[in-house]
LUMDO-640003 format. One line per 10 residues: number of its first residue (from 1); their letters; for each residue x, y, z of C-alpha. Coordinates in steps of 0.02 Angstrom, whole numbers, plus 32768, in hexadecimal, padded with zeros to 4 digits. Example, Ala and Ser with C-alpha at 12.3 -4.5 7.8 and 13.67 -1.06 7.14 Angstrom:
1 = as = 8267/7F1F/8186  82AC/7FCB/8165 $
//
This chain:
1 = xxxxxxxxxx = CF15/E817/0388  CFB2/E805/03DD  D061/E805/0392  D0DB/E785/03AA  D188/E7D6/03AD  D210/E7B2/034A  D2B1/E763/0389  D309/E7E3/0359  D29D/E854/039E  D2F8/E8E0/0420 $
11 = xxxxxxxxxx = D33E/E8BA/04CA  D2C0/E89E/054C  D2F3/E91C/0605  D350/E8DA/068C  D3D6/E85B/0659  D40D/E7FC/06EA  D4BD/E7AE/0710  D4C7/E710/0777  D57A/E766/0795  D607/E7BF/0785 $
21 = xxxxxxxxxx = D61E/E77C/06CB  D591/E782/063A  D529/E6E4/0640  D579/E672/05C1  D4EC/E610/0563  D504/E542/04F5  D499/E573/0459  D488/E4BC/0409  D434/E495/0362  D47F/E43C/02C7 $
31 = xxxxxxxxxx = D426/E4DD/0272  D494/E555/024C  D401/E5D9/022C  D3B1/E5B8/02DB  D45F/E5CE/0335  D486/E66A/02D3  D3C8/E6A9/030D  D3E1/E675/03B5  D480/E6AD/03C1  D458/E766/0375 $
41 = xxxxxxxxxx = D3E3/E782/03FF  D441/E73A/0497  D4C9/E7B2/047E  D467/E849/0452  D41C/E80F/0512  D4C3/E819/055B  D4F6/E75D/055C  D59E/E71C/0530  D561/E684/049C  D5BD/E5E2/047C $
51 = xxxxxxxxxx = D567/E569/03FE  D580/E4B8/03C8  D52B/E45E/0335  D511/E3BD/0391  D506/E368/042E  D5B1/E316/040D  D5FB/E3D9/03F5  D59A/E411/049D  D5E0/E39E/050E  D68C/E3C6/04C5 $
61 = xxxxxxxxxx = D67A/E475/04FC  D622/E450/0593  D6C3/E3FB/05D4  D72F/E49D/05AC  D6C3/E52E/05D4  D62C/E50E/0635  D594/E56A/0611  D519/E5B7/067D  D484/E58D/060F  D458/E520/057E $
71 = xxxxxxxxxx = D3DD/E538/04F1  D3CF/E48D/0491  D37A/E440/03FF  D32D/E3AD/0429  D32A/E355/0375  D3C4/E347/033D  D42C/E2D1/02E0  D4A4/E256/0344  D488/E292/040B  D3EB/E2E1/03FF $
81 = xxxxxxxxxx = D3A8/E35B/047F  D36E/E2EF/0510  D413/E271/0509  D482/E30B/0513  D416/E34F/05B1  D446/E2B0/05EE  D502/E2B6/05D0  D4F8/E367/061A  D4C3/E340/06BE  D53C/E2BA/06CF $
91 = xxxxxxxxxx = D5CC/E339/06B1  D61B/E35D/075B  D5F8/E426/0772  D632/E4B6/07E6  D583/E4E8/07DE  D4D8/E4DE/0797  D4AC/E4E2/06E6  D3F2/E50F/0695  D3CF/E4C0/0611  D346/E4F0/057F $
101 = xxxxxxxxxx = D307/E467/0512  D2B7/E4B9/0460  D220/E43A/0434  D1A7/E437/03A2  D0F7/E42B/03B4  D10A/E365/039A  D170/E356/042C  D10D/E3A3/04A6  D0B3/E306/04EC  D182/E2DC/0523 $
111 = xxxxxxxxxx = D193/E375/058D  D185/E306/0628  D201/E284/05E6  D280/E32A/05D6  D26C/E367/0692  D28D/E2C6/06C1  D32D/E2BF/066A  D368/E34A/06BD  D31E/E3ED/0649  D2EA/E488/069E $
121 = xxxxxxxxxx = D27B/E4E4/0619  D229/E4C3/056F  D215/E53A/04E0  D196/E4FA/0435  D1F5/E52D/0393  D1E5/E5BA/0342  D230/E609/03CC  D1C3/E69D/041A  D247/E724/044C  D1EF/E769/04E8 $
131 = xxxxxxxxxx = D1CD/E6AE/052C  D284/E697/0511  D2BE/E713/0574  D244/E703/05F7  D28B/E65B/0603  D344/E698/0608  D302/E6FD/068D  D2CF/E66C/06ED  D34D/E61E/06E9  D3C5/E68A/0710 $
141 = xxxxxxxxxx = D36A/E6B3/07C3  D381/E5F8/07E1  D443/E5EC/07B6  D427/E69A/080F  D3E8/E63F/08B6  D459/E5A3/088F  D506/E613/08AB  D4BB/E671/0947  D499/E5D0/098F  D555/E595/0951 $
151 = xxxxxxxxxx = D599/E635/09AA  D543/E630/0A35  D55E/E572/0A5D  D614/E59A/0A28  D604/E60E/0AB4  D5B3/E593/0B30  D630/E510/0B16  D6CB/E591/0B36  D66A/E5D6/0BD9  D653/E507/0C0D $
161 = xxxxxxxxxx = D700/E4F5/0BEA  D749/E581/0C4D  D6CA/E554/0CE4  D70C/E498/0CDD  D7AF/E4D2/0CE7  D779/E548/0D7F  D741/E4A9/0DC7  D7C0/E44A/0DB8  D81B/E4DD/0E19  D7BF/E4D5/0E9C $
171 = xxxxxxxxxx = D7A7/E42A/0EAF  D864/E40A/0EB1  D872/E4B0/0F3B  D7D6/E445/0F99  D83F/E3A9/0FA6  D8CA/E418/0FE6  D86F/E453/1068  D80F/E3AE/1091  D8BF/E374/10B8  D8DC/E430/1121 $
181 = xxxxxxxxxx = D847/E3F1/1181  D867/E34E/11A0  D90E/E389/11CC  D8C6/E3E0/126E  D8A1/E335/12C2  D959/E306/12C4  D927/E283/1327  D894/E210/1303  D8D3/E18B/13A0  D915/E1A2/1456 $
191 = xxxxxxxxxx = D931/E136/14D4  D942/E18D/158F  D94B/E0CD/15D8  D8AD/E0DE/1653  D854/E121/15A6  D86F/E120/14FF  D829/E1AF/1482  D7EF/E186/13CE  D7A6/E20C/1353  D737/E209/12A7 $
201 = xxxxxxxxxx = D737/E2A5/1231  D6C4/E272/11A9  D68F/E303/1133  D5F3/E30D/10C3  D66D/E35C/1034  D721/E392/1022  D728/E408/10A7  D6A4/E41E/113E  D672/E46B/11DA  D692/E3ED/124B $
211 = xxxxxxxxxx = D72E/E3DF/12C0  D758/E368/1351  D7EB/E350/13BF  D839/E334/1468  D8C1/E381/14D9  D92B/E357/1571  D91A/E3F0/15F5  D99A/E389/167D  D9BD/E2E2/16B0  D91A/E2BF/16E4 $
221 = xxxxxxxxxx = D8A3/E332/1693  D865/E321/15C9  D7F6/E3AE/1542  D783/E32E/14E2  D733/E3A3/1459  D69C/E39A/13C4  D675/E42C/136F  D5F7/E43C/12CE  D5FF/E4F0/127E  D562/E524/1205 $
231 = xxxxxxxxxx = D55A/E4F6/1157  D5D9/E493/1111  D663/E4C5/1085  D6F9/E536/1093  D6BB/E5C4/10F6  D689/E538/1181  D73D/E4DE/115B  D79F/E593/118E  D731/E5AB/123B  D75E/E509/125F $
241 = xxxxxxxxxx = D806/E536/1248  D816/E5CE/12C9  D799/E572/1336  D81F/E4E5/1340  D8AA/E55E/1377  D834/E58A/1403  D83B/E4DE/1446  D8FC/E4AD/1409  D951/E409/1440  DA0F/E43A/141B $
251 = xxxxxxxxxx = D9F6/E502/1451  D9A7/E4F5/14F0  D9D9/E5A0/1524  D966/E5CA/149B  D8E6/E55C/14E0  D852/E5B4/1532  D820/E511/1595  D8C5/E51B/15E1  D900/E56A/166D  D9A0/E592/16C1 $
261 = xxxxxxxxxx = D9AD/E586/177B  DA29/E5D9/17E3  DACE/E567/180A  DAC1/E51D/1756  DA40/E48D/1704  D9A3/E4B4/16B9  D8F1/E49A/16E9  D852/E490/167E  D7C5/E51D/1683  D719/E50C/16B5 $
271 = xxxxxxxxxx = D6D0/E4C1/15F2  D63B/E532/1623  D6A2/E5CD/1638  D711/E58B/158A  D677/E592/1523  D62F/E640/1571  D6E6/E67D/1543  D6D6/E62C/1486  D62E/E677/1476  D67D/E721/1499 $
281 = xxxxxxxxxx = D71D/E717/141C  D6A6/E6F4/139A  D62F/E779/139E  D6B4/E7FD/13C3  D748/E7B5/135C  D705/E75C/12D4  D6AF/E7BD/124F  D63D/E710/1200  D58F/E6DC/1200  D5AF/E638/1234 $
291 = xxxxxxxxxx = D59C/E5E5/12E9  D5B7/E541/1326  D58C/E4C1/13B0  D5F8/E483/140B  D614/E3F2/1499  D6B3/E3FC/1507  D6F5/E394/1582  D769/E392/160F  D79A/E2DD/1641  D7F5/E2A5/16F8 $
301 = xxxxxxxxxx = D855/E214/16C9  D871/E1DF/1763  D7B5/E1ED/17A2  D738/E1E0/1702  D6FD/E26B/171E  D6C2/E2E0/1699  D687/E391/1697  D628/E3C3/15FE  D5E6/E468/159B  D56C/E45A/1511 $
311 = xxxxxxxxxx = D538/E4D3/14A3  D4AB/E495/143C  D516/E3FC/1419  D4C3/E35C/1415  D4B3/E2FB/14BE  D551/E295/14EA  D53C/E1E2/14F1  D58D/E17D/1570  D591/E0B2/154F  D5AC/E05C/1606 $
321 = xxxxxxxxxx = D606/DFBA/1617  D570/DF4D/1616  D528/DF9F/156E  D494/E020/15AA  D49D/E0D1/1561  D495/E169/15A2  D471/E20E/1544  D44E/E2A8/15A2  D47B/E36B/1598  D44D/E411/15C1 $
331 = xxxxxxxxxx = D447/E441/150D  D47E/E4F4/150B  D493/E57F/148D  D507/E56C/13FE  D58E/E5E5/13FB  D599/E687/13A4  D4E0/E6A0/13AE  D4AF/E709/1432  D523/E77A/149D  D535/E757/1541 $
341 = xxxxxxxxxx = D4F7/E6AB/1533  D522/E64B/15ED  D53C/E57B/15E8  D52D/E4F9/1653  D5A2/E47E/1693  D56D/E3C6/16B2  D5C2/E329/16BB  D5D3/E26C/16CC  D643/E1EA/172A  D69C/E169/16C9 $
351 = xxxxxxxxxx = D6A1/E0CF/1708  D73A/E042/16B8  D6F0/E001/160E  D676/E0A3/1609  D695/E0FF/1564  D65E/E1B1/1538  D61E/E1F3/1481  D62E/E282/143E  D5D7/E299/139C  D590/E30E/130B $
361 = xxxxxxxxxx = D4EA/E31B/12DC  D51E/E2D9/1238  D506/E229/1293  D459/E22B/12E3  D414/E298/1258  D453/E234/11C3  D3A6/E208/1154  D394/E15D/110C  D34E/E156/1050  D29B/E172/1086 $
371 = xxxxxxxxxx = D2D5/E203/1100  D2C7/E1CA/11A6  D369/E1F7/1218  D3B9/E194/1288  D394/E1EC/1316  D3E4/E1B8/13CB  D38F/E10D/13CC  D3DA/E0E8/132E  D46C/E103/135D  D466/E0B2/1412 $
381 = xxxxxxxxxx = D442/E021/13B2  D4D9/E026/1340  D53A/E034/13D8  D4E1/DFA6/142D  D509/DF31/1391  D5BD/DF77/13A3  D5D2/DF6F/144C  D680/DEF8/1426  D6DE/DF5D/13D2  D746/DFE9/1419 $
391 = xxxxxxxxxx = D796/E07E/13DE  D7B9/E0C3/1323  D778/E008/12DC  D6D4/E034/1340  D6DC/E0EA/12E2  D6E6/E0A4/1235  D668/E027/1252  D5EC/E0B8/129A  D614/E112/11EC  D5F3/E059/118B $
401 = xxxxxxxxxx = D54D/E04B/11E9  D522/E0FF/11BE  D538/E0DC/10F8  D4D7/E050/1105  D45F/E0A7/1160  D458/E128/10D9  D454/E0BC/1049  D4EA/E102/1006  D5A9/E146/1021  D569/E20E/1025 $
411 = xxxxxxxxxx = D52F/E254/10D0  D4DB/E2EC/10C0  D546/E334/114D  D5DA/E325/11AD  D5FA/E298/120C  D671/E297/12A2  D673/E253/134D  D701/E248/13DB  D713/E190/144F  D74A/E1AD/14FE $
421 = xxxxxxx = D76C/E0E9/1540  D784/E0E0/15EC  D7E7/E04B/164C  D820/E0A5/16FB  D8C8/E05B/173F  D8C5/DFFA/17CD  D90A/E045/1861 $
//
């Protein structure tokens, strides 16, 4: 026959503590004699003990010291077990509280009712002492779990907050240097009177990869420029950054598509040679693992003519007066590959109303929603249904085409594009 033990029966091994304090436990019971039982054993098991003789008395207490657990009556006169449950939950808490309804053996078939009122465990009256403590056991592993979780959400929130206000950082240093990079086309228009220049710098996201840009060698003689470095972000921003002092338009001493000839003036280099030279200062100078292709041009004003370099670039496209396309190249290697790489020079004659493109893969790669690119057709036809407009209004409407295209305002990559229109002077 087994022995049920005694509520005052000795201390079970192994109190827990939720924390730092003693677990303080609501012993409520408009019997004096069951809260002085109750009571007796809870602190001989280590807990700190308030008591109340009602429901009304609980709640008072409740608001002024909040206890970790509660051990309740549930027949009581006035607010009986189950309303004060209720008015528990309602209370606004730091954290969770367990709470214990005491039942008679009438009351069982309402054990359902209580969980659904917000109790957490049942004990039948006469209390058994080992059941009780199992069940102050219980429950404090849950308020146990409950303040881990708090701390370690507390935790998650302060690391969210900190990384938000890293990203706010760096946005605000992205727009910074979106406006850096931007900066480096200082001039998005030019009119040489026999031609006029217009550029598009379009980046997938604050900062990107690709550059484009012109400059005037003599009187005669013009550097058209497109350059798209790998991947995109800030690493690509900063190559595009030295790459542009490479090809400056206000320190052409610095140029290295410029030449000075003896008696005074300057002359342009062979675009073949530039690029073979770019190649170089990349793999010995620059310690990165990015490369880039690049298309560069050097443009007779006075002629049409135009000498061309392209390393992996895509195809130039060349619009003639009476609408058909052109797209042709050698292709090439991109630079900062392979040392030693050679290139090959090409080129194509301008005639008045001709115009010359320039242009990122951004544009003839762009998907639509289903993932189909452009490709060149594509954008031949664009250019076909645009073939009216002329200079940076026929750049913006390329870029409103391309959104449409895409089905939205992102591009997954940078956009850009240089316009060479051509109108020779009569002689």
């Amino acid at each position: 026959m087994t022995r049920t033990p005694r509520l005052d029966a000795p201390p079970l091994n192994g109190t827990a503590s939720v924390h730092d304090r003693a677990p303080r436990v609501l012993v409520v019971d408009d019997s004096r004699l069951q809260r002085h039982i109750l009571k007796a054993s809870l602190k001989r098991w280590g807990y700190e003990v308030l008591e109340a003789e009602s429901g009304h008395d609980a709640i008072g207490i409740c608001k002024d010291i909040e206890p970790d657990m509660v051990i309740s009556d549930w027949m009581m006169p006035g607010m009986n077990g189950l309303e004060f449950c209720k008015a528990f939950r309602a209370m606004d808490r730091e954290s969770y509280g367990y709470f214990i309804l005491l039942t008679s053996k009438s009351e069982k078939n309402e054990v359902a009712h209580g969980l659904d009122n917000g109790a957490d465990d049942f004990l039948t009256k006469p209390v058994n002492a080992a059941e009780l403590r199992a069940r102050l056991n219980a429950g404090e592993r849950i308020l146990r779990m409950e303040r881990e979780l708090t701390e370690k959400n507390r935790l998650i929130k302060h690391a969210l907050e900190k990384i938000q206000s890293l990203y706010y950082s760096i946005d605000s240093d992205l727009i910074e240097a979106k406006k850096l990079q931007q900066s480096l086309i200082r001039e998005r228009f030019r009119d040489f009177g026999c031609a006029q220049v217009s550029l598009m710098l379009h980046p997938s996201g604050h900062v990107g990869g690709d550059l484009v840009g012109f400059f005037p060698v003599n009187e005669t003689r013009i550097g058209l420029f497109s350059i798209d470095v790998s991947g995109h972000g800030i690493s690509s921003a900063l190559m595009t950054a030295r790459l542009a002092g490479y090809l400056s338009s206000t320190a052409p001493e610095q140029n290295i598509a410029i030449r000075a000839i003896a008696g005074g003036g300057q002359d342009s280099i062979s675009p073949a040679r530039v690029v073979e030279n770019l190649n170089r200062l990349v793999l010995d100078e620059m310690d990165t693992e990015h490369y880039f292709t690049l298309l560069l041009a050097d443009v007779d004003l006075a002629s049409g003519h135009v000498r061309m370099a392209q390393a992996g670039h895509p195809h130039p496209l060349v619009q003639r007066a009476d609408g058909t396309i052109e797209q042709d190249g050698p292709g090439g290697l991109p630079v900062g590959l392979f040392p030693g790489a050679s290139y090959e020079e090409f080129s194509v004659t301008l005639q008045s109303g001709d115009r010359l493109m320039i242009f990122s893969d951004g544009i003839t790669e762009c998907p639509d929603p289903d993932g189909v690119l452009l490709n060149e057709q594509g954008l031949e036809s664009m250019l076909h249904r645009l073939a009216d407009m002329r200079g940076t209004t026929l750049l913006e409407s390329v870029i409103w085409n391309l959104s449409e295209f895409a089905g939205n305002g992102d591009f997954p990559d940078d956009v850009s594009a240089v316009l060479f229109e051509y109108q020779r002077l009569a002689r």
